[in-house]
GUVONU-838408 format. One line per 3 residues: number of its first residue (from 0); their letters; for each residue x, y, z of C-alpha. Coordinates in steps of 0.2 Angstrom, whole numbers. Example, Ala and Ser with C-alpha at 12.3 -4.5 7.8 and 13.67 -1.06 7.14 Angstrom:
BEGIN
0	as	62,-22,39  68,-5,36
***
This chain:
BEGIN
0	xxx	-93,77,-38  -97,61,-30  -113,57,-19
3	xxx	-103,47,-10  -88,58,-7  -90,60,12
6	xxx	-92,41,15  -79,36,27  -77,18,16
9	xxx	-76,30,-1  -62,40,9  -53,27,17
12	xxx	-53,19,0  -48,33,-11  -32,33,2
15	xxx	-29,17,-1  -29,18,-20  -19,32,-19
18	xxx	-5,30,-5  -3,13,-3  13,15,-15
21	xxx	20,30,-3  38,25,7  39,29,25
24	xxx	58,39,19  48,51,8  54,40,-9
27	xxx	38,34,-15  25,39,-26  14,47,-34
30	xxx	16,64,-20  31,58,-10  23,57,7
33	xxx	33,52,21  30,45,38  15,49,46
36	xxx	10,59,32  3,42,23  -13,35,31
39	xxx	-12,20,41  -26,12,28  -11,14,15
42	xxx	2,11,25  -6,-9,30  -13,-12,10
45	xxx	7,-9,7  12,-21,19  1,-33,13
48	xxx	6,-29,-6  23,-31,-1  20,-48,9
51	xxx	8,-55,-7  24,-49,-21  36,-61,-10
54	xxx	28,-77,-8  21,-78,-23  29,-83,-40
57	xxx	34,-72,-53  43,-74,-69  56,-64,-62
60	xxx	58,-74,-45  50,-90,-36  41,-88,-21
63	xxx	47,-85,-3  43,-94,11  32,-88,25
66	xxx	48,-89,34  58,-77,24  46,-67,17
69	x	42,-58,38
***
């Protein structure tokens, strides 16, 4: 057990970690949330991953634009 368990920063963090990979149809991961299930705090880190994977390069893909990526 944690001490710092109950902190509102240690939770809204541990949601975060765990969620921010959660789809808003139920066909995420890792428990298949859906909706307002997934906190908001996941549901804003995902959009923000999402945003970061698409202007930046990969070996895959080159960047978006700004533009293209919204």
């Amino acid at each position: 057990m944690s001490l710092y368990q109950n902190e509102l920063l240690v939770k809204v963090a541990r949601e975060i970690c765990r969620w921010h990979h959660e789809r808003y149809d139920g066909r995420g991961y890792p428990d298949g949330l859906k909706g307002e299930e997934i906190p908001i705090s996941a549901q804003v880190v995902s959009l923000a991953d999402v945003y970061d994977a698409l202007v930046s390069d990969r070996v895959y893909k080159k960047a978006y634009s700004h533009e293209k990526a919204i």
